[in-house]
N, C-alpha and C positions, 0 to 999 in steps of 0.2 A: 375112233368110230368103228364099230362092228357092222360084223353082214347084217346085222337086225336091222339096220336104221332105217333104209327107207322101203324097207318088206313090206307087204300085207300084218305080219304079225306087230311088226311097231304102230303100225298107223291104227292096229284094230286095239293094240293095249292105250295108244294116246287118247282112243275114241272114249273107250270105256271110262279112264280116267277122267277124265272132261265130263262125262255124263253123270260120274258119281258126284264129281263136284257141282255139278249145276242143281243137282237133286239132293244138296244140303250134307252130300256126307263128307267122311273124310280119307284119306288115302295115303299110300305109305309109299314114295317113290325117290326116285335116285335126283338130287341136284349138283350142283357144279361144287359143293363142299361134299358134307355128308349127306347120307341117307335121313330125308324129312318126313314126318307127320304132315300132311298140309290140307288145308280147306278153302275154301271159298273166305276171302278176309272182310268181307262186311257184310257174313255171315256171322251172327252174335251165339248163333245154337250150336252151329257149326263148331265156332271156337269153346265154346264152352266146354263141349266134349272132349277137347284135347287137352284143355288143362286139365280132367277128368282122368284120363288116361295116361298122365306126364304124372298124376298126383303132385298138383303143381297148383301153388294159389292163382286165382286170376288177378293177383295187383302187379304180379310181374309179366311185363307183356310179352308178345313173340313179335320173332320180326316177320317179315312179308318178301313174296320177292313180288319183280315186273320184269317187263321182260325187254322194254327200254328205257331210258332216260328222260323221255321225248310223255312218258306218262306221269313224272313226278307229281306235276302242278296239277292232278287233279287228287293227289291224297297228300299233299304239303301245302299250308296254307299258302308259305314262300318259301322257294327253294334259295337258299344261299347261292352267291355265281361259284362261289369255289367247288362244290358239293360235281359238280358237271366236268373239272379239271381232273377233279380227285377219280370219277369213274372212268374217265379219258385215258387218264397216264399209268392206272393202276393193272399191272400185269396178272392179279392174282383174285381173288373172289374179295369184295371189299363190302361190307355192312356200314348203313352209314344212319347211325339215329339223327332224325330230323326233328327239330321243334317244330308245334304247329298242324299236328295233323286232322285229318280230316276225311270224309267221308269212309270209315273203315268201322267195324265192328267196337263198338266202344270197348267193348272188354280187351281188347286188344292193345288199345292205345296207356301208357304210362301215366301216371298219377299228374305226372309235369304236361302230358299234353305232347309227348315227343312219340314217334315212333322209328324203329330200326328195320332200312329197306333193302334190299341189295337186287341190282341189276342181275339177272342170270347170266351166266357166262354158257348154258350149258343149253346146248339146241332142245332136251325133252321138255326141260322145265318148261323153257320158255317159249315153247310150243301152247305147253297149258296151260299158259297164261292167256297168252294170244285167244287159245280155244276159249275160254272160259270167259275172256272180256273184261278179267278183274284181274288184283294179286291177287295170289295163293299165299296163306298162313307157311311159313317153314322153320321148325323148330326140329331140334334131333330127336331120332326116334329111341327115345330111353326115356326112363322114371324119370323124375326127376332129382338130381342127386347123384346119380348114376353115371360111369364114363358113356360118351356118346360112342355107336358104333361105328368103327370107322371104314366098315363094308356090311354087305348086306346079311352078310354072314353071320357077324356080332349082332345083330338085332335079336331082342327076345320072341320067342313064341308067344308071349303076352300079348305085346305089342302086335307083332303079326295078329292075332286073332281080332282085335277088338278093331281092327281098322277096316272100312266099307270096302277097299280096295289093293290091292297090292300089284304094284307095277311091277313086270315081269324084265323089260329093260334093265343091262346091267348088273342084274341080280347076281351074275358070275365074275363081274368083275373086283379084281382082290386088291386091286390097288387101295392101299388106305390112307383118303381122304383125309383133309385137315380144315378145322371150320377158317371162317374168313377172318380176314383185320376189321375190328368194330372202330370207327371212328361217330364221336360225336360233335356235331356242329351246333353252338348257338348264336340265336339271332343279331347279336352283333357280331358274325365272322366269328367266332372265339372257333378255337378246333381243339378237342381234348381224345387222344387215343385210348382209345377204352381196351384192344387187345391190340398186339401187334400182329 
């Protein structure tokens, strides 16, 4: 935690951010993995842009964060019991494609009808979550194709330009980031790990 966190300058970069996102843009901010792209997720214009700017087809989805557990069941049509042990016991940033989703941006959700969610581990994110009332789209801020950045340092100028917002949070921080374990659940229990 830095001096920033609960300044006037954090609260006035979280305000901004929330407000770009409520007014359909999209913004370039720091999560509990890497540094994300993120939008409003069931915003469909919203996301579109990002695959736009990832140069990224939209049949491959991004995943979303929340910012608790306690809001699965209104973007999973049924959350697995295990999916809630799995966020419990896990010490590390955990993605977890769900079958069955719902109420999110269609472009967003996979060909199968599954989407990949992750609880935020990280107070800003999940702040603008809360602010925002929805998930946030978060997918790394690189082309597509491209290594993701694993601080805000590696991000392109491309990138920086073309996003409504850029969170000032963090920015100095060089620690380099590692994206989360992707597990997927299906609806009969099955559990396949997609990254470690």
């Amino acid at each position: 935690m830095n001096s920033m966190n609960h300044s006037s300058d954090y609260n006035e970069d979280l305000k901004q951010a929330i407000k770009t996102l409520k007014e359909g843009g999209i913004i370039l901010y720091p999560t509990d993995t890497v540094w994300g792209i993120g939008c409003d997720a069931t915003n469909e214009a919203a996301a579109t842009r990002i695959y736009g700017l990832k140069k990224r087809e939209d049949t491959k989805s991004m995943l979303i964060l929340l910012d608790h557990d306690g809001r699965l069941e209104r973007y999973v049509s049924e959350v697995p019991e295990i999916a809630y042990e799995l966020i419990e016991v896990s010490d590390k940033p955990i993605t977890i494609i769900y079958p069955g989703a719902k109420n999110l941006a269609a472009n967003l959700v996979a060909a199968d009808g599954s989407i990949g969610i992750r609880i935020s581990m990280d107070e800003f994110s999940r702040k603008l979550v809360y602010g925002l009332g929805k998930p946030i789209v978060s997918t790394s801020a690189n082309i597509s194709g491209e290594p993701a950045p694993r601080n805000f340092d590696g991000i392109t100028d491309y990138i920086k330009d073309n996003v409504d917002y850029v969170v000032k949070y963090r920015q100095d921080d060089l620690t380099k980031a590692l994206p989360s374990s992707i597990i997927k659940l299906g609806t009969g229990g099955q559990i396949q790990i997609i990254r470690k």
